[in-house]
mmCIF file as Biopython writes it, N, C-alpha, C and O atoms, coordinates in Angstrom:
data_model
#
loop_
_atom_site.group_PDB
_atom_site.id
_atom_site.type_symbol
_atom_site.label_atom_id
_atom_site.label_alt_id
_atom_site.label_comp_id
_atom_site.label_asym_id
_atom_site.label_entity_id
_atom_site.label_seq_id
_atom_site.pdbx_PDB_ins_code
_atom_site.Cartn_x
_atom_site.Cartn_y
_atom_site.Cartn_z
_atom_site.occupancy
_atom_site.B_iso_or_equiv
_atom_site.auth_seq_id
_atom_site.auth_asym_id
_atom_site.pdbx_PDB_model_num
ATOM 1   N N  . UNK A ? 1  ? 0.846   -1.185  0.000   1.0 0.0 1  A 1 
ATOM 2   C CA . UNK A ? 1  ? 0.000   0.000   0.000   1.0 0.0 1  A 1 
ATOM 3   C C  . UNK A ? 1  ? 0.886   1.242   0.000   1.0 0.0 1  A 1 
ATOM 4   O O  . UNK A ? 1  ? 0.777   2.125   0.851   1.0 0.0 1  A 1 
ATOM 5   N N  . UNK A ? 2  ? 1.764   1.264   -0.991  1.0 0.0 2  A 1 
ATOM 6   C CA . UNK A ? 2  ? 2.279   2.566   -1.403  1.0 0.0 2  A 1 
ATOM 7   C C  . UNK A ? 2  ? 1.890   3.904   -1.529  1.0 0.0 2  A 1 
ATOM 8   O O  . UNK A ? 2  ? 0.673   3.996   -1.372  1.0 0.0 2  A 1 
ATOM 9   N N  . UNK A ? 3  ? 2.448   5.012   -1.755  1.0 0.0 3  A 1 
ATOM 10  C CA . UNK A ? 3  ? 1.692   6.029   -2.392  1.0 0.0 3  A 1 
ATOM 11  C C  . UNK A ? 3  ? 3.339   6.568   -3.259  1.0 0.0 3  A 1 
ATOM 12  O O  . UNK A ? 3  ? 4.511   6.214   -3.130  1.0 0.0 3  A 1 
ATOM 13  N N  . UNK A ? 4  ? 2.624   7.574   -4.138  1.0 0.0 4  A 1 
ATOM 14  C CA . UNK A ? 4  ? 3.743   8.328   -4.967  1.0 0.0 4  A 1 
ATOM 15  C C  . UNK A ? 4  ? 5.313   9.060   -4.057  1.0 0.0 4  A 1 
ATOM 16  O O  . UNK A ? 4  ? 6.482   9.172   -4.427  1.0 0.0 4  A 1 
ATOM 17  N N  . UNK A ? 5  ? 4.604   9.432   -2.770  1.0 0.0 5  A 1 
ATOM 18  C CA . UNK A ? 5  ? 5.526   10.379  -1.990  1.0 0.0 5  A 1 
ATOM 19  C C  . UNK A ? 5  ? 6.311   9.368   -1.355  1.0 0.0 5  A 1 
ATOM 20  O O  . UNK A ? 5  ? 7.431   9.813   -1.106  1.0 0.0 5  A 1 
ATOM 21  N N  . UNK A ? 6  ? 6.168   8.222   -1.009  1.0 0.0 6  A 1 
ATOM 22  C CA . UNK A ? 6  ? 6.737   7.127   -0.388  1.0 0.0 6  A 1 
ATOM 23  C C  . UNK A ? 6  ? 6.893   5.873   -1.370  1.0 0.0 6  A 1 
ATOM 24  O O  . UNK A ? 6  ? 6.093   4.975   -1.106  1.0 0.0 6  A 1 
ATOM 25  N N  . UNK A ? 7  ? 7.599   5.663   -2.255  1.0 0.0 7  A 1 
ATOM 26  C CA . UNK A ? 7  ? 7.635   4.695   -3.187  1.0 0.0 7  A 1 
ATOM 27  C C  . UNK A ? 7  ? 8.517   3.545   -2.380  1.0 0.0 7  A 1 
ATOM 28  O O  . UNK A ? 7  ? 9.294   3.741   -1.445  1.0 0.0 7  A 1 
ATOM 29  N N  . UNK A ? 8  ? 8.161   2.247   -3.034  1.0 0.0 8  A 1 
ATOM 30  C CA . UNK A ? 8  ? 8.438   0.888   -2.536  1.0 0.0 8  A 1 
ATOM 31  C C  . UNK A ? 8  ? 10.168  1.211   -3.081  1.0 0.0 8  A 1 
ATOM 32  O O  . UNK A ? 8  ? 10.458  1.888   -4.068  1.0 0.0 8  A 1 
ATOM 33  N N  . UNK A ? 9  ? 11.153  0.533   -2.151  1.0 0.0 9  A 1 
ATOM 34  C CA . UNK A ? 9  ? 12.852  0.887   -2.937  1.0 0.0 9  A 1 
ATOM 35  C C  . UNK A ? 9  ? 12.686  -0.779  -3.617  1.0 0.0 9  A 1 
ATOM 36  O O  . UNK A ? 9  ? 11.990  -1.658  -3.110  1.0 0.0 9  A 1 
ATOM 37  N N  . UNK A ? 10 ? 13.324  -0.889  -4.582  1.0 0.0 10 A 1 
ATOM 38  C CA . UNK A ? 10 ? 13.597  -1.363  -5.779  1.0 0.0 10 A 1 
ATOM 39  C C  . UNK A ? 10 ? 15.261  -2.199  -5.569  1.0 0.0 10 A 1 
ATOM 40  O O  . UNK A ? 10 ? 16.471  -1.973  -5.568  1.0 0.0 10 A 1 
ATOM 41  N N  . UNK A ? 11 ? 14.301  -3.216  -5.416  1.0 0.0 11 A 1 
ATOM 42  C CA . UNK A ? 11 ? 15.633  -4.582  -5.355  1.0 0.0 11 A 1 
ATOM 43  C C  . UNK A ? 11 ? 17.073  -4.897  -6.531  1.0 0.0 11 A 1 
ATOM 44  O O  . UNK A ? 11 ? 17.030  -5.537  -7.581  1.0 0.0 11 A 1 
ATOM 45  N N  . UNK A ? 12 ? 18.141  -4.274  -5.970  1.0 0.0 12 A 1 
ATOM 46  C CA . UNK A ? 12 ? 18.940  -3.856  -7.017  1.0 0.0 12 A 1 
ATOM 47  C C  . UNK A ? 12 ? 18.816  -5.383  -7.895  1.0 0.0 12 A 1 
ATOM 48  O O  . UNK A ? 12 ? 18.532  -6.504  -7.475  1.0 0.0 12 A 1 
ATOM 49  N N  . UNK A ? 13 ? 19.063  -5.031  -8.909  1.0 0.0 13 A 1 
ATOM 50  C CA . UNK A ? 13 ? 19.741  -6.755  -10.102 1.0 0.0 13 A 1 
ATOM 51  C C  . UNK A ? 13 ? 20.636  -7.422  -9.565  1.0 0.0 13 A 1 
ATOM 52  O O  . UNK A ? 13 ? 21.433  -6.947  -8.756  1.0 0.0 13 A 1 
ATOM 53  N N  . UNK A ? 14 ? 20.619  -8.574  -9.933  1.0 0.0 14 A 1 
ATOM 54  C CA . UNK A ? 14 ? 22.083  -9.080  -9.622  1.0 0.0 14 A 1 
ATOM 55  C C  . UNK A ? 14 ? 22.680  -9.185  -10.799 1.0 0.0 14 A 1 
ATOM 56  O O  . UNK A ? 14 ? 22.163  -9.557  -11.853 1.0 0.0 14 A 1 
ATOM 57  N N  . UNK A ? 15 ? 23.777  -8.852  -10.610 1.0 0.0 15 A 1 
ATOM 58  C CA . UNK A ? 15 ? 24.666  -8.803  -12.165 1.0 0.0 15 A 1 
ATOM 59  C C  . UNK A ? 15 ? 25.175  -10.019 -12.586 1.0 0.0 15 A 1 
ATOM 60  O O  . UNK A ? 15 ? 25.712  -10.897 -11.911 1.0 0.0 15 A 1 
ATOM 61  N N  . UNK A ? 16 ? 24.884  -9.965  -14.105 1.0 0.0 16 A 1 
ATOM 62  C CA . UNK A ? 16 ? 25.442  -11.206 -15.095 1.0 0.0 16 A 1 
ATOM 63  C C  . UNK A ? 16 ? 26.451  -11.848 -14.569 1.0 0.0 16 A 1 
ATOM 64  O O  . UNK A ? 16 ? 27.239  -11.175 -13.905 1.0 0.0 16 A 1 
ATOM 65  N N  . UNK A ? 17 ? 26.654  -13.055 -14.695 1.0 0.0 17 A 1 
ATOM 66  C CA . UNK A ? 17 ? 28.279  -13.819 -14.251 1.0 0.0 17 A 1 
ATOM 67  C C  . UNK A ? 17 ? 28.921  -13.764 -15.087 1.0 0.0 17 A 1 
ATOM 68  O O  . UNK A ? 17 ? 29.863  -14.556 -15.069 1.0 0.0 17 A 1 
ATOM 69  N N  . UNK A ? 18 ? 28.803  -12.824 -16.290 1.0 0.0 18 A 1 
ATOM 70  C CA . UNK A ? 18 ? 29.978  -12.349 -17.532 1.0 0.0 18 A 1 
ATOM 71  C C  . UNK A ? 18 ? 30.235  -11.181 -16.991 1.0 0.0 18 A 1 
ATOM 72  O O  . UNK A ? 18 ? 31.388  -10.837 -17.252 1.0 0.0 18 A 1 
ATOM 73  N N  . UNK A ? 19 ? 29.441  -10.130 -16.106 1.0 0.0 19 A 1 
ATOM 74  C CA . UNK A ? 19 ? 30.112  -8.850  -16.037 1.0 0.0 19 A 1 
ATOM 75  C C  . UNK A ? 19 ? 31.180  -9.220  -15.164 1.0 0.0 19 A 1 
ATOM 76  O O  . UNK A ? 19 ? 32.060  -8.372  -15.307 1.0 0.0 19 A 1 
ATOM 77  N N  . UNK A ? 20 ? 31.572  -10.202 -14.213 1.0 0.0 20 A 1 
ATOM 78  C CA . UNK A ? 20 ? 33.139  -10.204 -13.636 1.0 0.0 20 A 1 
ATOM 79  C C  . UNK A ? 20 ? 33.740  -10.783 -14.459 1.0 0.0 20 A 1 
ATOM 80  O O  . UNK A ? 20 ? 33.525  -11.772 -15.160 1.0 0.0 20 A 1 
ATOM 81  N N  . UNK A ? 21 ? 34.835  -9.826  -14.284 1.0 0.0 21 A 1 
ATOM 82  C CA . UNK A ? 21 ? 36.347  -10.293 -14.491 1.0 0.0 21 A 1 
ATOM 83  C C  . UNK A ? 21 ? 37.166  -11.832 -14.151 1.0 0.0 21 A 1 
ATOM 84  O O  . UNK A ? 21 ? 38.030  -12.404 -14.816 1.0 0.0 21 A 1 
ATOM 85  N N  . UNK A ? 22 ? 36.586  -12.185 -12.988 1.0 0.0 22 A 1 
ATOM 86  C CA . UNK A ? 22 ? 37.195  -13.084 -12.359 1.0 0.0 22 A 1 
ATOM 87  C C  . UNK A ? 22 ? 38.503  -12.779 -12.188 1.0 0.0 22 A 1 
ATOM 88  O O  . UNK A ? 22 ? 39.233  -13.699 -12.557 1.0 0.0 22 A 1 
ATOM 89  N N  . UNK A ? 23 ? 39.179  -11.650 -11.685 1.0 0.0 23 A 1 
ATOM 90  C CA . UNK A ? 23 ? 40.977  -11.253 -11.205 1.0 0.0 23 A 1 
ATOM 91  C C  . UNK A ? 23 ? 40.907  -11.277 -10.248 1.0 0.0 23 A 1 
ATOM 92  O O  . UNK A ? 23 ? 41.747  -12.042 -9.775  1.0 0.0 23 A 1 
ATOM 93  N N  . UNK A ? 24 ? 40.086  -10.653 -9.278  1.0 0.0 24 A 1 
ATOM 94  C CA . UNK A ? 24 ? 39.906  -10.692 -7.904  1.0 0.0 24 A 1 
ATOM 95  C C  . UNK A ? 24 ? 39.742  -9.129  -7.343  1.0 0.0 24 A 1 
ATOM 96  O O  . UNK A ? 24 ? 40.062  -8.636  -6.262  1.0 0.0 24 A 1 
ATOM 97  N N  . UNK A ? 25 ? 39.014  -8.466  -8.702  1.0 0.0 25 A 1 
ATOM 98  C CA . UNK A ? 25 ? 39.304  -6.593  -8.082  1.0 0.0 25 A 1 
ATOM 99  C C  . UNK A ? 25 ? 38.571  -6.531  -6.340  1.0 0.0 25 A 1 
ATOM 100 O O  . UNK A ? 25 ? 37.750  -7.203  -5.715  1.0 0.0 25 A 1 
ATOM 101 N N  . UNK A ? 26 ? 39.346  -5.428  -6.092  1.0 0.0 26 A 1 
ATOM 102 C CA . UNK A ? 26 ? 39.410  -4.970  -5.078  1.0 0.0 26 A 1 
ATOM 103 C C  . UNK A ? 26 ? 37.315  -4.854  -5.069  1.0 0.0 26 A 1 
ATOM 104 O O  . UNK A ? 26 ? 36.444  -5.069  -4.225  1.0 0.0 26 A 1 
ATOM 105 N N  . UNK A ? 27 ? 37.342  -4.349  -6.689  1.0 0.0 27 A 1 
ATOM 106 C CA . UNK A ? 27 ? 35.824  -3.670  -6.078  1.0 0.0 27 A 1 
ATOM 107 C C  . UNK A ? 27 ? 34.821  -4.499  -7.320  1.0 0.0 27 A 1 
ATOM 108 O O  . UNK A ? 27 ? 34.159  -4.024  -8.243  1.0 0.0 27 A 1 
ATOM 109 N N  . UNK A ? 28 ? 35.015  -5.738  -6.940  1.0 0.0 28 A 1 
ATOM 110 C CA . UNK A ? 28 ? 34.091  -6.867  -7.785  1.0 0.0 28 A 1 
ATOM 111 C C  . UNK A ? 28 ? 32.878  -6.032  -7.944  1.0 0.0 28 A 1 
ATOM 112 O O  . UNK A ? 28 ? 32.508  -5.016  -7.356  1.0 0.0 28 A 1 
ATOM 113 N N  . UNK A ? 29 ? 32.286  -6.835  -9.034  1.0 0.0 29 A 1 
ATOM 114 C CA . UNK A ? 29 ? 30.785  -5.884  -9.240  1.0 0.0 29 A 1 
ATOM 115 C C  . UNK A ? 29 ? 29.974  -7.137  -8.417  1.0 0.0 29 A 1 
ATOM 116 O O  . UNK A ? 29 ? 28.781  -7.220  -8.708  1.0 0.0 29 A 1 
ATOM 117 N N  . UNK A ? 30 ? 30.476  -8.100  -7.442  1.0 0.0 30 A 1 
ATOM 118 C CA . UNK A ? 30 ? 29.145  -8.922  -6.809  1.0 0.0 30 A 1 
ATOM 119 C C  . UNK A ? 30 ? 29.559  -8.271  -5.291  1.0 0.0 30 A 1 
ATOM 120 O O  . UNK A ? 30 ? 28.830  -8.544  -4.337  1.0 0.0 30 A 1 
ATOM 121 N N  . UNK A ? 31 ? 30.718  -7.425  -5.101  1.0 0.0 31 A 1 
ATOM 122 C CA . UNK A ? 31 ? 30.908  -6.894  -3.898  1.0 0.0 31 A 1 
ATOM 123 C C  . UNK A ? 31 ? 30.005  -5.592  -3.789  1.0 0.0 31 A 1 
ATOM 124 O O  . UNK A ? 31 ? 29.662  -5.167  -2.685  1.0 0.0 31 A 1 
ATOM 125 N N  . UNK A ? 32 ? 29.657  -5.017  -4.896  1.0 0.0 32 A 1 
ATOM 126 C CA . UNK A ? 32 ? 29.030  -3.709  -5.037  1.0 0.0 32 A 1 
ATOM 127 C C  . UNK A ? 32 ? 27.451  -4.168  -4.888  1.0 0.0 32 A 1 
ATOM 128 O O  . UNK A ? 32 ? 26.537  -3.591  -4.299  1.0 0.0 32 A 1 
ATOM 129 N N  . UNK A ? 33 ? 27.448  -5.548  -5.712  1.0 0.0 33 A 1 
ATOM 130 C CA . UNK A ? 33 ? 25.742  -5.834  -5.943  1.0 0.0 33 A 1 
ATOM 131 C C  . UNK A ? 33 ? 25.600  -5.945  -3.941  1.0 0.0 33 A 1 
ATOM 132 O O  . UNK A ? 33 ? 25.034  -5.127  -3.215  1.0 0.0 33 A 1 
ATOM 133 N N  . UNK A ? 34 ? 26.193  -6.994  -3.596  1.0 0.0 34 A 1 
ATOM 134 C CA . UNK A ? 34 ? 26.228  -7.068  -1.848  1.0 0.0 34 A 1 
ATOM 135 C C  . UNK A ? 34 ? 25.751  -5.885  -1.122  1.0 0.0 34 A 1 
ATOM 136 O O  . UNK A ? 34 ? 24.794  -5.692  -0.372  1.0 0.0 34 A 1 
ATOM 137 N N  . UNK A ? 35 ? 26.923  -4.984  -1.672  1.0 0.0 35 A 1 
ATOM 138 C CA . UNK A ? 35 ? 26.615  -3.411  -0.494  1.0 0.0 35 A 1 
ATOM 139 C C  . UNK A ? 35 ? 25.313  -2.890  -0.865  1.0 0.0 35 A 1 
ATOM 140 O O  . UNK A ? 35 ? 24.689  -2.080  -0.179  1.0 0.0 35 A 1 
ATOM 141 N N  . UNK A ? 36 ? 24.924  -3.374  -1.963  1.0 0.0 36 A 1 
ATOM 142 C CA . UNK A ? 36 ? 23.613  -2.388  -2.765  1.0 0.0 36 A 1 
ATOM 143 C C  . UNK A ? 36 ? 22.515  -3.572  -2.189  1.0 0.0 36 A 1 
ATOM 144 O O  . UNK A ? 36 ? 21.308  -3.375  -2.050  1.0 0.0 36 A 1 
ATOM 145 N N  . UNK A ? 37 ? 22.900  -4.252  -2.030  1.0 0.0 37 A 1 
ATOM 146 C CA . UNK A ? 37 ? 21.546  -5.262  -1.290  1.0 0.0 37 A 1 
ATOM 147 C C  . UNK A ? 37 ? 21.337  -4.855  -0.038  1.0 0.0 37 A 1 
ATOM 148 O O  . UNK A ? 37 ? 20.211  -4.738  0.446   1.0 0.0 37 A 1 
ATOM 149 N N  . UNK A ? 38 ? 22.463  -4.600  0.599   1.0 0.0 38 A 1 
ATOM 150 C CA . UNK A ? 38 ? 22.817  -4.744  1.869   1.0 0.0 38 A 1 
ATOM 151 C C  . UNK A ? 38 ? 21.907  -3.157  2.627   1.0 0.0 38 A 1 
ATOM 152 O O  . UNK A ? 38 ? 21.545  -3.003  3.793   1.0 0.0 38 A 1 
ATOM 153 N N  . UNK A ? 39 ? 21.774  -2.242  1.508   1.0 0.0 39 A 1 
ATOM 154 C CA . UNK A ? 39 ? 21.482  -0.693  2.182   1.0 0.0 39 A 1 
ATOM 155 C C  . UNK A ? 39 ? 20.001  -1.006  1.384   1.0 0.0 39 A 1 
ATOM 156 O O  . UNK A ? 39 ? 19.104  -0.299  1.843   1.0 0.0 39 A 1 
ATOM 157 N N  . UNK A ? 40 ? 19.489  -2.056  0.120   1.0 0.0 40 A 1 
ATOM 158 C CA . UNK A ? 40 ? 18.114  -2.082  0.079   1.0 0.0 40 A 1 
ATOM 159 C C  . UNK A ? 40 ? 17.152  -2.482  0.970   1.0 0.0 40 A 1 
ATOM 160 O O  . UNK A ? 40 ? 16.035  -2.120  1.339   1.0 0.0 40 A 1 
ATOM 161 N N  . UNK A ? 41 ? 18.340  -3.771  1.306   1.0 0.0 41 A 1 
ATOM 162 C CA . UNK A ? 41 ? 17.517  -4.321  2.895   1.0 0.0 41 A 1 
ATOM 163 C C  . UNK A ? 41 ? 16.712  -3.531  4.115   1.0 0.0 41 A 1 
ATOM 164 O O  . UNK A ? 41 ? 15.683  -3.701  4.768   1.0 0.0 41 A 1 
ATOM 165 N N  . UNK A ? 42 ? 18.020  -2.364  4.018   1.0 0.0 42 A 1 
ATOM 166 C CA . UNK A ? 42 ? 17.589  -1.606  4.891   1.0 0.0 42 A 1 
ATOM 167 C C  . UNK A ? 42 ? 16.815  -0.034  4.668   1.0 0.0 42 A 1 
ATOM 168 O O  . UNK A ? 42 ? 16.410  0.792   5.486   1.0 0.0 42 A 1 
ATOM 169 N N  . UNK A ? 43 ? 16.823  -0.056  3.393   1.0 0.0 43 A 1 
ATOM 170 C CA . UNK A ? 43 ? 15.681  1.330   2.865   1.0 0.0 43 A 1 
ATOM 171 C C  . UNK A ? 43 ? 14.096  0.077   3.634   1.0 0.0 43 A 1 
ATOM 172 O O  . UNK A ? 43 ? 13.376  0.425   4.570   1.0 0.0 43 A 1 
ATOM 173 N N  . UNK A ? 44 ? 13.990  -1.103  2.985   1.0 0.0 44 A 1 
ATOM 174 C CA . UNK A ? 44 ? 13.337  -1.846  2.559   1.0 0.0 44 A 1 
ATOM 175 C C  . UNK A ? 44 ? 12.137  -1.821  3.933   1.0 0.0 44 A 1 
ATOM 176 O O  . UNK A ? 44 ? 10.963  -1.487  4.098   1.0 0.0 44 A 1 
ATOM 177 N N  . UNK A ? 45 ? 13.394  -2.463  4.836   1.0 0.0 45 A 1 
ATOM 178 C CA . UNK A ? 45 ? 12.273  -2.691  6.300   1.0 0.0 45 A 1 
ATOM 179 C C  . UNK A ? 45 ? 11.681  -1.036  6.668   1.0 0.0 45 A 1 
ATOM 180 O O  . UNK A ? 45 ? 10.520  -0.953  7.068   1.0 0.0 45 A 1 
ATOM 181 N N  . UNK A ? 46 ? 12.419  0.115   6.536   1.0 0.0 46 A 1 
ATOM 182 C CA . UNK A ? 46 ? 12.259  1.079   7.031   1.0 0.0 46 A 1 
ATOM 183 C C  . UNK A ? 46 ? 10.950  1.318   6.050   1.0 0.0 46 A 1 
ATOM 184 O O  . UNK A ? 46 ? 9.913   1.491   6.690   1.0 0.0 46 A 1 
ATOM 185 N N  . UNK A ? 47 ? 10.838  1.350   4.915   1.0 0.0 47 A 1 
ATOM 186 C CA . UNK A ? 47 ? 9.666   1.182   4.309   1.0 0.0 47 A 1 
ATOM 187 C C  . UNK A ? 47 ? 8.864   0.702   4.597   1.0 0.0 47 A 1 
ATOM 188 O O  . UNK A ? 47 ? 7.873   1.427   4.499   1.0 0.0 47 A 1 
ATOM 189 N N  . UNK A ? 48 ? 8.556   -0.709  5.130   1.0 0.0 48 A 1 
ATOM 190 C CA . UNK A ? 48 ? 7.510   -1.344  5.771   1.0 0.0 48 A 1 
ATOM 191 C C  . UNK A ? 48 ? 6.895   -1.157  6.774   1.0 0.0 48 A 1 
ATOM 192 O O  . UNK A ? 48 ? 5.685   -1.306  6.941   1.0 0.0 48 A 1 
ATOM 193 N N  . UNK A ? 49 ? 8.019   -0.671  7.842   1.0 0.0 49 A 1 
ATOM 194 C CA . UNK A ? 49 ? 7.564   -0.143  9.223   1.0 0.0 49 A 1 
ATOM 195 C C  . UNK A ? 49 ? 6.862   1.124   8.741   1.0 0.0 49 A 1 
ATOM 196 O O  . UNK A ? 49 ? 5.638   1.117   8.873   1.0 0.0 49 A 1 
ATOM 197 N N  . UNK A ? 50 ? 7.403   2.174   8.224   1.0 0.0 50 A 1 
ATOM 198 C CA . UNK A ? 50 ? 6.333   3.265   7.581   1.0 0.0 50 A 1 
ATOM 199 C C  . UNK A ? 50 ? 5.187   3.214   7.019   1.0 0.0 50 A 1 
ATOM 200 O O  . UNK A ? 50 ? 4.429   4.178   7.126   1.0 0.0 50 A 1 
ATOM 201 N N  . UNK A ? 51 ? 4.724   1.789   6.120   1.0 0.0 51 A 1 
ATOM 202 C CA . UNK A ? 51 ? 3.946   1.389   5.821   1.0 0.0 51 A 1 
ATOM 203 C C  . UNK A ? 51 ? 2.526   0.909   6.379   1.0 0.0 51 A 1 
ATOM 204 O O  . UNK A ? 51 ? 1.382   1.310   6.168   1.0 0.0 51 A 1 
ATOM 205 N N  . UNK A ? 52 ? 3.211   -0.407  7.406   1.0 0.0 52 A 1 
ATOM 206 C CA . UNK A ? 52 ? 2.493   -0.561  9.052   1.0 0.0 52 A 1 
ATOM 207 C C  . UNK A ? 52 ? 2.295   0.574   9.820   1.0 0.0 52 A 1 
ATOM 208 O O  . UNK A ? 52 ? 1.929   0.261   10.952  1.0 0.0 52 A 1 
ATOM 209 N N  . UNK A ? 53 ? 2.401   1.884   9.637   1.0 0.0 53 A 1 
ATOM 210 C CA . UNK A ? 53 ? 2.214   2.819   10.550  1.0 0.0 53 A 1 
ATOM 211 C C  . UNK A ? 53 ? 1.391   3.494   10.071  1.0 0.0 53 A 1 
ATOM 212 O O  . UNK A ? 53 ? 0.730   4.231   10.802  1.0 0.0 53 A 1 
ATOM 213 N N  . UNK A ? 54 ? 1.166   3.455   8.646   1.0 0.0 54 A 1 
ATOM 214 C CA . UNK A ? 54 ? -0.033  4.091   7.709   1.0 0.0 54 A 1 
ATOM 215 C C  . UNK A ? 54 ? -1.099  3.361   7.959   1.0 0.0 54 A 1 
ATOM 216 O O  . UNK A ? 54 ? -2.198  3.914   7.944   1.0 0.0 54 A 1 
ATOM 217 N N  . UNK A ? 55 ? -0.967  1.709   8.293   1.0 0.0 55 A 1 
ATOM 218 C CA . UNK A ? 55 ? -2.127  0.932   7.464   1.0 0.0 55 A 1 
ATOM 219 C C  . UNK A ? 55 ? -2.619  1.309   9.216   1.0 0.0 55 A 1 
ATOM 220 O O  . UNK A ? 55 ? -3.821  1.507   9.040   1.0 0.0 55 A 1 
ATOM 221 N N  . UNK A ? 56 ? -2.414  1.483   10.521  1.0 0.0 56 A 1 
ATOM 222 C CA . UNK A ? 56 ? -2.500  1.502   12.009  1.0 0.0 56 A 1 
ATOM 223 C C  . UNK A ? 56 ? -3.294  2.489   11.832  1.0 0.0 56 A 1 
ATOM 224 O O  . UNK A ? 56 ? -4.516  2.384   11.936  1.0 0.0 56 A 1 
ATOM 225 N N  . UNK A ? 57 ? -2.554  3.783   11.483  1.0 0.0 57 A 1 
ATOM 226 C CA . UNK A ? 57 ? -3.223  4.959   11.459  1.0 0.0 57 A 1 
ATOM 227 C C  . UNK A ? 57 ? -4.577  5.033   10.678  1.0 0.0 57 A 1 
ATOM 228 O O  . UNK A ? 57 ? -5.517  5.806   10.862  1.0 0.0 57 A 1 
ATOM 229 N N  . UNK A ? 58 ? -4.457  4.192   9.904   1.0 0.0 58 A 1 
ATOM 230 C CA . UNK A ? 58 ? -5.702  4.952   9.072   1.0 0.0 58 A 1 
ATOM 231 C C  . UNK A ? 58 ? -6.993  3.855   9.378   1.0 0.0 58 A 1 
ATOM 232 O O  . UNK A ? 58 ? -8.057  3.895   8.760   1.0 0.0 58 A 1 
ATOM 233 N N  . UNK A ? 59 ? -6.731  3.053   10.262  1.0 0.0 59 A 1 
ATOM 234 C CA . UNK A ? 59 ? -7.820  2.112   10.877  1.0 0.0 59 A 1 
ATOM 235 C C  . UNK A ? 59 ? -8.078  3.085   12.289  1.0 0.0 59 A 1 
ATOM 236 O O  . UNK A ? 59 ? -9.108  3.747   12.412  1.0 0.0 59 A 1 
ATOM 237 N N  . UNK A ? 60 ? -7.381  3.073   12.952  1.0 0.0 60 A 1 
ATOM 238 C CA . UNK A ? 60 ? -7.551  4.243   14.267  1.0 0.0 60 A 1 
ATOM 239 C C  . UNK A ? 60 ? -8.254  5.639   13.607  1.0 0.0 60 A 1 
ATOM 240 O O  . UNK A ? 60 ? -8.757  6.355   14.473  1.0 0.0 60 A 1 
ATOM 241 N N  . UNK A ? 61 ? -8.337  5.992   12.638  1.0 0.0 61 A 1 
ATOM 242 C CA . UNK A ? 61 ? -9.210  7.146   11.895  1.0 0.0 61 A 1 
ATOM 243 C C  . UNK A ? 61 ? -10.698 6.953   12.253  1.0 0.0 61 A 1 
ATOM 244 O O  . UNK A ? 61 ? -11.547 7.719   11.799  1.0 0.0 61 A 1 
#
C-alpha cells in the first residue's frame, strides 16, 4: 500500500556472471551488488515499518 511520496525501494539486479572479471578486483561488481543489497535491505524494512504505521493509522481514523 504505497503512495507516490513514499515509493516501494527497488531490489537492485544481480549482475550477469559475464560482467566479472574473475581477477579478484578490489571492487568486484558482486561486492558492489552485496553493499547495494545490503542498504536495500535496509531502505526496505524502514519502508515497511512506515507502511504498518499508515495501514494503524488509518484504521484508528
Amino acid at each position: 500500500m504505497s503512495d507516490a511520496a513514499d515509493p516501494e525501494p527497488v531490489k537492485p539486479l544481480e549482475p550477469d556472471p559475464s560482467e566479472c572479471c574473475g581477477s579478484g578486483c578490489v571492487c568486484c561488481v558482486f561486492d558492489v551488488h552485496e553493499e547495494s543489497l545490503a542498504r536495500y535491505r535496509t531502505a526496505h524494512a524502514a519502508w515497511q515499518q512506515r507502511q504498518a504505521g499508515r495501514t494503524s493509522a488509518s484504521k484508528d481514523a
